[in-house]
C-alpha positions as CSV (number, residue, x, y, z in Angstrom):
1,X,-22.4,12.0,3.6
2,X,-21.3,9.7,6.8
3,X,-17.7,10.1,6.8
4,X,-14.7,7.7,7.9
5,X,-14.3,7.7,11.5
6,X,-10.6,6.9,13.0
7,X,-11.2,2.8,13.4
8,X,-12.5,2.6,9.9
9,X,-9.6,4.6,8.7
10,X,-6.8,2.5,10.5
11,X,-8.8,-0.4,8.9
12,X,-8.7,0.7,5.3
13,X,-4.9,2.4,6.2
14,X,-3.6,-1.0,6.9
15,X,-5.1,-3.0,3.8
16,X,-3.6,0.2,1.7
17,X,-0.1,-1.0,3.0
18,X,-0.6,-4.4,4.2
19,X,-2.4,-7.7,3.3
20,X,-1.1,-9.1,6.8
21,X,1.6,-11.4,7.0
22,X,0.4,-13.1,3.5
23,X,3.5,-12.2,1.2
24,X,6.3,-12.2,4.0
25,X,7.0,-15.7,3.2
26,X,10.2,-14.8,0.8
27,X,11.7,-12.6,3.5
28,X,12.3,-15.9,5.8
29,X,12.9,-17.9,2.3
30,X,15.4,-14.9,1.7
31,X,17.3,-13.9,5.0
32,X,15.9,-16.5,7.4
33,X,14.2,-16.1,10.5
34,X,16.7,-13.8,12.6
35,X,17.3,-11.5,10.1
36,X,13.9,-11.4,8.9
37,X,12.9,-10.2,12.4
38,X,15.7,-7.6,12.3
39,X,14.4,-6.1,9.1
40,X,10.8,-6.4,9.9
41,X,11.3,-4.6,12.8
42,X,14.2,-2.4,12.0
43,X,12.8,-0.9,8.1
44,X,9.9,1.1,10.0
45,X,11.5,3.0,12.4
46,X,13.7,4.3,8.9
47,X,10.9,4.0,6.0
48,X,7.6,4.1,8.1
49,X,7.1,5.8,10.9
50,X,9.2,8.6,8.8
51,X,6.5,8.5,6.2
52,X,3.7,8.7,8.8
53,X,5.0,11.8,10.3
54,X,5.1,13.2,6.8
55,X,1.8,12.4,6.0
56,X,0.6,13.3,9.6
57,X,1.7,17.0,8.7
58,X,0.7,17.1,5.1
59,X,-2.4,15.6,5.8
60,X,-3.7,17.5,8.5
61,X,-2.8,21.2,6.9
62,X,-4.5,20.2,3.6
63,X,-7.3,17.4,4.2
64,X,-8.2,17.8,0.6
65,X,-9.1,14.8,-1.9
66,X,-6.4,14.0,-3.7
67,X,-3.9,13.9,-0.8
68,X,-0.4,13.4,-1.7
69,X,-1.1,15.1,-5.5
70,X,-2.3,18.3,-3.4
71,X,0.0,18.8,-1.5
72,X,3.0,18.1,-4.1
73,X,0.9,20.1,-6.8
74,X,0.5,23.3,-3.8
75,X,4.2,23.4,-2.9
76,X,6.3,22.6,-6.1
77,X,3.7,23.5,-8.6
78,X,1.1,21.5,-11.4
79,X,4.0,20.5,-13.3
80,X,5.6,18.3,-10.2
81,X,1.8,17.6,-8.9
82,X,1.0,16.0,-12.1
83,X,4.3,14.0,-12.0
84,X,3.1,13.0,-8.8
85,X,-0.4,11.5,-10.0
86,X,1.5,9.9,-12.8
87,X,4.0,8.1,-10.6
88,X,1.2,6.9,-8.4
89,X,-1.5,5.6,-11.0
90,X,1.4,4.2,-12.9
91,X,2.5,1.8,-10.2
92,X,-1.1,1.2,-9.6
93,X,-1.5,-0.9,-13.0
94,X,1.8,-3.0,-11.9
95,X,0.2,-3.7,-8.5
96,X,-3.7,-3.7,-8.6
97,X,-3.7,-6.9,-10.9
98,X,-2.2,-9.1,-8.4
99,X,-5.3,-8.5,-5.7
100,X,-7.9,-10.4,-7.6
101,X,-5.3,-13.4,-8.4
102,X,-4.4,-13.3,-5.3
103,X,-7.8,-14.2,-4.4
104,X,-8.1,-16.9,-7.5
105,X,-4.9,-18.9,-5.9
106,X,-6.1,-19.0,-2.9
107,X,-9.6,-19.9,-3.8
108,X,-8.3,-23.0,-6.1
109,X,-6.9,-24.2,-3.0
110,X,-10.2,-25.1,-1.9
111,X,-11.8,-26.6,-5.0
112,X,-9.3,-26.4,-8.4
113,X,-12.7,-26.9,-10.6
114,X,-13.7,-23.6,-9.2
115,X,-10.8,-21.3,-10.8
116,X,-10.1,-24.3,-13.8
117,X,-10.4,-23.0,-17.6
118,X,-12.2,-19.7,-18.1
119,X,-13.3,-19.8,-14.6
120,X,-10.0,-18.4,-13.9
121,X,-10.7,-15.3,-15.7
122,X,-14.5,-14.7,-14.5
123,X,-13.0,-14.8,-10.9
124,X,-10.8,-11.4,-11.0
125,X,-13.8,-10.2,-13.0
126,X,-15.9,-10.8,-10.4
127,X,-13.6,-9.2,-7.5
128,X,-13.3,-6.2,-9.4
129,X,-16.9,-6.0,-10.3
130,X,-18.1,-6.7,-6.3
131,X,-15.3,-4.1,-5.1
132,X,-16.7,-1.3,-8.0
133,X,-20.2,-2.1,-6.5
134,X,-18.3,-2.1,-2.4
135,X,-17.1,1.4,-3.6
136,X,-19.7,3.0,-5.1
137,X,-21.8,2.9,-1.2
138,X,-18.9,5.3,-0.1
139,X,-16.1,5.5,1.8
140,X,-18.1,5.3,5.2
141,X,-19.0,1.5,3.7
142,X,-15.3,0.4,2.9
143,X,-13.9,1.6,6.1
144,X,-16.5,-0.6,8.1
145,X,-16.2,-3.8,6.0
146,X,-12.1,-3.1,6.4
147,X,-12.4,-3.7,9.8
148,X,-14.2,-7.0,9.9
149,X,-12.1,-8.3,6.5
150,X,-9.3,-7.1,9.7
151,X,-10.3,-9.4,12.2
152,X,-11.0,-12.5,9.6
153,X,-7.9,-12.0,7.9
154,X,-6.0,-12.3,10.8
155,X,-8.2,-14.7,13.1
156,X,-6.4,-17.4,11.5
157,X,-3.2,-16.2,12.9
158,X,-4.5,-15.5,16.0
159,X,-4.6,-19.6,16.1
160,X,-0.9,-20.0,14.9
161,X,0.2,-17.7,17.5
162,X,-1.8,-19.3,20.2
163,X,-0.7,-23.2,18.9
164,X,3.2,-21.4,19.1
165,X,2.9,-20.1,22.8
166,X,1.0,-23.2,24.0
167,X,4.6,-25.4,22.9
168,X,6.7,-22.5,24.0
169,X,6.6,-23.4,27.6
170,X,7.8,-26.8,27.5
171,X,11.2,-26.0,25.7
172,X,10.9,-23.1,23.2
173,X,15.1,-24.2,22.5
174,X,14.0,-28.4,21.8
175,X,10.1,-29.3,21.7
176,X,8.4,-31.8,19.7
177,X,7.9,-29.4,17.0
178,X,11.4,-29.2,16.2
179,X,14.5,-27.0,17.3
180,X,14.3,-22.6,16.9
181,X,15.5,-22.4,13.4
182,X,17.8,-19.3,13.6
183,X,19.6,-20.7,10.9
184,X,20.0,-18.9,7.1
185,X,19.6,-19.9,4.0
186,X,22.7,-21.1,1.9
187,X,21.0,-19.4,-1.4
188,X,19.2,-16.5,0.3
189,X,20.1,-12.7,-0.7
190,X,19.2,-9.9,1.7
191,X,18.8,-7.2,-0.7
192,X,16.1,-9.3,-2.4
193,X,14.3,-9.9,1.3
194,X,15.0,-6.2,1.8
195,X,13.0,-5.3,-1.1
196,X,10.4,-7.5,-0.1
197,X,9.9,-6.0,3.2
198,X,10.0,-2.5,1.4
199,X,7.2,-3.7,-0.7
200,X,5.1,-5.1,2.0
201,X,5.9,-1.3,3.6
202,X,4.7,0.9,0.8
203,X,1.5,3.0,0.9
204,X,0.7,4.7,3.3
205,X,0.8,8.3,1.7
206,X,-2.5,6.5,-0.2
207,X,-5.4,7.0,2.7
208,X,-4.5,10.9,2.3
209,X,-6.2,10.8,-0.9
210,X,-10.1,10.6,0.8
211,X,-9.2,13.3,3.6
212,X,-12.7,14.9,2.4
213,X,-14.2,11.5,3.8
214,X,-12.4,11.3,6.8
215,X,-14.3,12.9,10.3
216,X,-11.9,15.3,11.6
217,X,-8.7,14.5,9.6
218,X,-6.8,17.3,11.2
219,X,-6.6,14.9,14.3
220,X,-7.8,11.8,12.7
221,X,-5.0,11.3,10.3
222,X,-1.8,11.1,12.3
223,X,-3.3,8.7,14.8
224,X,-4.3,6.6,11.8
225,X,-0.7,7.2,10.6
226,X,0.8,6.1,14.3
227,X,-1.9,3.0,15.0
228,X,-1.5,1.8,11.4
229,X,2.4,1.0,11.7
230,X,2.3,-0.2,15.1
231,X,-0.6,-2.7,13.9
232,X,1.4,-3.4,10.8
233,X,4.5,-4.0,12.2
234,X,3.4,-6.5,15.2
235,X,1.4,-8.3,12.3
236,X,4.4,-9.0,10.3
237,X,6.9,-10.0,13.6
238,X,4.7,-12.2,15.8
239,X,4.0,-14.5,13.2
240,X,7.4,-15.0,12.1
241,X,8.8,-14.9,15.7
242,X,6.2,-17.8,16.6
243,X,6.6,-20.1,13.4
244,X,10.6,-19.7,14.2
245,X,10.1,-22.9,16.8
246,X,7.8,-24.9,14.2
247,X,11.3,-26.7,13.0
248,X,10.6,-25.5,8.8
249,X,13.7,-24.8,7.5
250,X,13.6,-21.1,6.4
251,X,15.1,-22.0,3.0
252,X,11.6,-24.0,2.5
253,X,9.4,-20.7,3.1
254,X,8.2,-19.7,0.1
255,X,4.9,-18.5,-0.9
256,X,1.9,-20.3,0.8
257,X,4.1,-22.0,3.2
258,X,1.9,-20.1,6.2
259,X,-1.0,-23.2,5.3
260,X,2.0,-26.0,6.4
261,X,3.2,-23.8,9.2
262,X,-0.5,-23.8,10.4
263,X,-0.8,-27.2,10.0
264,X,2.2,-28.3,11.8
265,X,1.3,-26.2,14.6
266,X,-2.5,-27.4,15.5
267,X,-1.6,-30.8,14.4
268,X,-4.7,-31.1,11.8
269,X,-5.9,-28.9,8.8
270,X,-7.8,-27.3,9.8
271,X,-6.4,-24.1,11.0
272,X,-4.6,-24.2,7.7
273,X,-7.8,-24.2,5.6
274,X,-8.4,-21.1,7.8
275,X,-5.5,-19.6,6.6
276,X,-6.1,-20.5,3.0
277,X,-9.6,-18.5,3.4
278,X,-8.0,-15.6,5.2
279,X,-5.4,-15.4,1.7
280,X,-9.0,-15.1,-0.3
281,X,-9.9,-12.3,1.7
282,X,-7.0,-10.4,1.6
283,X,-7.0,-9.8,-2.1
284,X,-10.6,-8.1,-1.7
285,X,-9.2,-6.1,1.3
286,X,-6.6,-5.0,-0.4
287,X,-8.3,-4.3,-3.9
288,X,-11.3,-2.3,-2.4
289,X,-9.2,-0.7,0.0
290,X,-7.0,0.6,-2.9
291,X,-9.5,1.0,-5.0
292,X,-10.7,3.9,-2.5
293,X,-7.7,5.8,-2.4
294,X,-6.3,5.3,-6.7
295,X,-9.9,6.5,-8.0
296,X,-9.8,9.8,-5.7
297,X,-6.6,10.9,-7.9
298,X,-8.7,11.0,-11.2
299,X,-11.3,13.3,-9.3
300,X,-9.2,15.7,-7.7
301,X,-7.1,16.0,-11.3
302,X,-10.2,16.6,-13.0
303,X,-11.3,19.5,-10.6
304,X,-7.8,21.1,-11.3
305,X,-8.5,20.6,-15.7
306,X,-5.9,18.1,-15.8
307,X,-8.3,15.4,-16.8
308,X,-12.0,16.1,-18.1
309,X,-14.6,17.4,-15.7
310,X,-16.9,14.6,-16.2
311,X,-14.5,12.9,-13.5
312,X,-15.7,15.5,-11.0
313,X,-19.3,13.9,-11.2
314,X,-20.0,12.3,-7.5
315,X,-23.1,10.5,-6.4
316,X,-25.0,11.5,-3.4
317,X,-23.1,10.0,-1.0
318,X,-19.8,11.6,-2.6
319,X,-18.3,9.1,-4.6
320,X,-16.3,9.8,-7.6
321,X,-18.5,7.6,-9.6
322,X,-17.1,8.1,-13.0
323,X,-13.4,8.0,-11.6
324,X,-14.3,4.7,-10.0
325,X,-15.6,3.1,-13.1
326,X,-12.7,4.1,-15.3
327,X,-10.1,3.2,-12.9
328,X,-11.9,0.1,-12.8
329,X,-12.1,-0.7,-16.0
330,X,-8.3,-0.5,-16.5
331,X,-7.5,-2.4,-13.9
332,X,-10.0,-5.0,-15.5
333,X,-7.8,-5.2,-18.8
334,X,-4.5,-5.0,-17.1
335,X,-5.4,-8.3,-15.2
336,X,-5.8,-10.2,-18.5
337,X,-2.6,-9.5,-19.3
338,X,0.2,-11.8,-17.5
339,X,1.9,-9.2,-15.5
340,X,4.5,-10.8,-13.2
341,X,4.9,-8.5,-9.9
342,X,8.1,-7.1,-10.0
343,X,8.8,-5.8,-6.8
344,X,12.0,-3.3,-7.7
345,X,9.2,-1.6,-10.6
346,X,6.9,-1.3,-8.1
347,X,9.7,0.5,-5.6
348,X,10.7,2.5,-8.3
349,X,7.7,4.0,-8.8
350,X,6.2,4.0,-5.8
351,X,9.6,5.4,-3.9
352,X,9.8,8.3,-6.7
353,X,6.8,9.8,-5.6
354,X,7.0,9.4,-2.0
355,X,10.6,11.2,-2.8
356,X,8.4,14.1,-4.2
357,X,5.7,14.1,-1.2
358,X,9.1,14.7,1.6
359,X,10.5,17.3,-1.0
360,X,7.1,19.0,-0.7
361,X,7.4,18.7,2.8
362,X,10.3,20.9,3.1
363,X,9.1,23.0,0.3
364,X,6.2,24.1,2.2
365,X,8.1,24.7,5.6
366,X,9.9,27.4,3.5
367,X,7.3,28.6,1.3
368,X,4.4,28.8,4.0
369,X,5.9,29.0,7.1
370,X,2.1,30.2,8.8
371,X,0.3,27.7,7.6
372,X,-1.5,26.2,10.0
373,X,-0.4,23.1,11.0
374,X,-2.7,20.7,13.5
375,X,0.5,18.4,13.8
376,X,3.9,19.5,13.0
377,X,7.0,17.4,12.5
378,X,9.2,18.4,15.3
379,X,12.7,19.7,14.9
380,X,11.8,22.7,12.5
381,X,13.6,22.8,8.9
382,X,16.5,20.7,9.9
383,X,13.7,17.9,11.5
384,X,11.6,17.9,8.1
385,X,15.0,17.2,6.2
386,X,15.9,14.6,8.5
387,X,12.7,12.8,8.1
388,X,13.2,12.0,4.7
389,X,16.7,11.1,4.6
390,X,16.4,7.2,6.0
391,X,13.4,7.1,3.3
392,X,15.2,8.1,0.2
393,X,18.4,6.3,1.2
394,X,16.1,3.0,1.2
395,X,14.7,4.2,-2.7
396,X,18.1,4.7,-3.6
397,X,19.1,1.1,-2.5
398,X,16.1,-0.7,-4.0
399,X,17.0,1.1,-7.7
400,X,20.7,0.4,-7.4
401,X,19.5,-3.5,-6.2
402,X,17.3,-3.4,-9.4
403,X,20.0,-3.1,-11.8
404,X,20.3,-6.9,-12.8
405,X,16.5,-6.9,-13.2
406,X,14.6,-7.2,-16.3
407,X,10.6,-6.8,-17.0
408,X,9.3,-7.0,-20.4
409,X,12.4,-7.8,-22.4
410,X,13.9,-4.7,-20.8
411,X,16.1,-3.9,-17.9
412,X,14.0,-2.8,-15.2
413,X,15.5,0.4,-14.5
414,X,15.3,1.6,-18.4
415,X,11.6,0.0,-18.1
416,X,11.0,1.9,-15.0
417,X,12.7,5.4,-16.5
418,X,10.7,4.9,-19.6
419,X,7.1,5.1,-17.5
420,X,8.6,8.2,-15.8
421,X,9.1,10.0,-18.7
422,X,6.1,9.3,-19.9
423,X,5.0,11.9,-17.6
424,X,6.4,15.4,-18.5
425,X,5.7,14.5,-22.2
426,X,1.9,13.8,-21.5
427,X,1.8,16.6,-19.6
428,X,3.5,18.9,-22.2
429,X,1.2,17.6,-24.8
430,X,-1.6,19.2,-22.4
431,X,-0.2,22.1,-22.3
432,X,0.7,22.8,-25.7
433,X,-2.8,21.5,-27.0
434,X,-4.6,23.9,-24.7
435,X,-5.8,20.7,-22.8
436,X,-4.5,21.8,-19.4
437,X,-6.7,24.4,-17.6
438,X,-5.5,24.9,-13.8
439,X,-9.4,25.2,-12.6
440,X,-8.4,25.2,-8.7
441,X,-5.2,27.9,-9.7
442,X,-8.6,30.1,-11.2
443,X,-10.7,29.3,-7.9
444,X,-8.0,29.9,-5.6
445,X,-7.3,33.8,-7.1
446,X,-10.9,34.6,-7.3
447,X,-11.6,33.9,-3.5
448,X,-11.4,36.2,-1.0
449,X,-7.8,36.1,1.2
450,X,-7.9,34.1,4.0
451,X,-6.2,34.5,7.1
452,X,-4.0,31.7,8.1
């Protein structure tokens, strides 16, 4: 089986979190250039590289598929690792319908007839179907494509950034492009842009899921982790920064407004056509990427009895086959339905389990202090605790901001608590059926002790 090497892995790390700066339009629309900047740049130092460190650990004591779901399962117990699965494939049916219209929008951009009348539904079809078949060659063959989707997803940019410094010299304060736009929108609301940047922040815990694909994760992980946010980060700010002197007024960003900003820049089209194409390819990216990590979770449930074993079944080259398909196949349903994207849900869910992953954290400093530990959080106990305190404060936030919201005819909160107690009732119906058989609990107390 040819495993992920660390370039592949950064590549498939940053479409897990990021589709570039596609999707950071409402931040500007929101908060306006300057403080757009400030949170783009301030919200990973507390939500990111936090969460990196965390995963850096966790990730490189137990490279095990499933990731985050082992290691929540190993220090709090099935009860909370199940919760933890739950929470994750959850907000997965919320976000993975977006990817393949992401890709339809974009596409009708360049010829409407393409994505008119039922053509619009064959499309996602037909992203799903080409990332299932992606998938099924291994992990090995979605890292490498991740890295040339990277560099045409973000050639486009390159362009704006290159128009952007070409004008710069001449008077970055008053050139013909128009004045630096610092200004901030009348309407705008920074919690709502503050959410947005959240969402454009989340998953990163998700490459941990394919550690048993990953060549040498113990060192291999955390310098995905570190490369990863550094990449992520100067893809959202340059942008941004450079489209600042293009004279838009930030209260007329809004989705798709990158194609104008291009356009304004190289004086022509063209370079915005090129940014149409590279929105297509980021809903691929993103969807195969993702697909990846969501159909390990199945697998590694199934080898613990939590699901049934048929999801264990892998191919020759490793793949979860069966896992794959199914999570496919529900993703294919959920796209037919006309599920808006609402970011706080997606938070919610999202922030609850990575909540779970920095309480495991902790848990397993004081549980198993001699484990070994290829990269450890510095600080000791108080250090881990710290780590997850700028995290959580940010979850917090983003579920008080969601208060007003409503999804479904429902506030989103109650929507959002109604998903998460979905969990410990499924999993108590397990349990009292005689569903639930902890295979890897069995395993674990038949092996011989190891020393650590």
């Amino acid at each position: 089986m040819r495993k992920l090497r660390l370039l592949p892995l950064v590549a498939a790390t940053y479409f897990m979190v990021s589709g570039g700066p596609y999707g950071l339009e409402d931040i500007i629309g929101q908060a306006g250039y300057l403080r757009g900047l400030l949170l783009l740049a301030l919200v990973p130092v507390v939500w990111s590289f936090p969460t990196a460190l965390m995963i850096g650990e966790l990730a490189s004591a137990m490279p095990e598929e499933g990731g985050f779901y082992v290691w929540v399962g190993r220090a709090l117990g099935p009860f909370w690792g199940f919760q933890e699965a739950w929470l994750s494939l959850a907000a997965s049916v919320f976000d993975m319908a977006i990817y393949p219209a992401l890709f339809v929008a974009y596409l009708s951009q360049f010829a409407p007839a393409l994505t008119a009348g039922h053509r619009g539904v064959f499309w996602p079809l037909a992203v799903i179907v080409a990332c299932v078949a992606w998938n099924l060659r291994g992990a090995y063959s979605v890292g490498q494509g991740s890295i040339w989707m990277f560099a045409l997803l973000l050639a486009p940019f390159g362009g704006v950034l290159a128009f952007g410094v070409w004008h710069m010299p001449f008077n970055p304060f008053s050139h013909p492009l128009g004045p630096l736009n610092f200004s901030t929108p009348a309407t705008g609301s920074m919690t709502t842009a503050l959410l947005v940047v959240l969402w454009n922040l989340m998953g990163w815990d998700n490459a941990s899921t394919v550690a048993r694909e990953v060549e040498n994760p113990q060192r291999n992980y955390i310098l995905a982790m570190i490369a990863s946010v550094a990449l992520v980060t100067i893809s959202y700010v340059l942008p941004i920064a450079v489209v600042a002197f293009t004279g838009i007024a930030p209260n007329h960003f809004a989705t798709g407004t990158w194609v104008g900003a291009a356009n304004v820049l190289a004086g022509g089209h063209w370079l915005g056509n090129l940014v149409v194409a590279g929105g297509a390819i980021t809903g691929v990216a993103m969807f195969n990427a993702l697909m990846l990590s969501y159909a390990r979770v199945p697998a590694a449930m199934a080898q613990d009895g939590l699901l049934p074993k048929i999801f264990t079944s892998r191919m020759r080259n490793g793949v979860p086959w069966v896992a794959v398909l199914v999570c496919a196949l529900g993703w294919a349903l959920c796209s037919g339905f006309s599920f808006e994207r609402l970011i706080e849900l997606d938070v919610m869910l999202y922030g609850l389990s990575l909540i779970l992953e920095f309480v495991a954290l902790v848990a397993l400093r004081l549980r198993e202090p001699e484990m070994q530990r290829p990269f450890r959080v510095p600080g000791g106990l108080p250090g881990v605790i710290a780590l997850g305190v700028g995290p959580t404060a940010m979850i917090m936030f983003a579920l008080y901001a969601a208060r007003d919201e409503h999804f479904a005819g429902l506030p989103a909160l109650a929507f959002g608590l109604m998903v998460v107690m979905a969990g410990p009732l499924v999993y108590g119906l397990m349990r009292a059926t005689g569903l639930y058989r902890n295979r890897r609990a069995v395993a674990e107390s038949a092996a011989p002790a190891t020393t650590p």
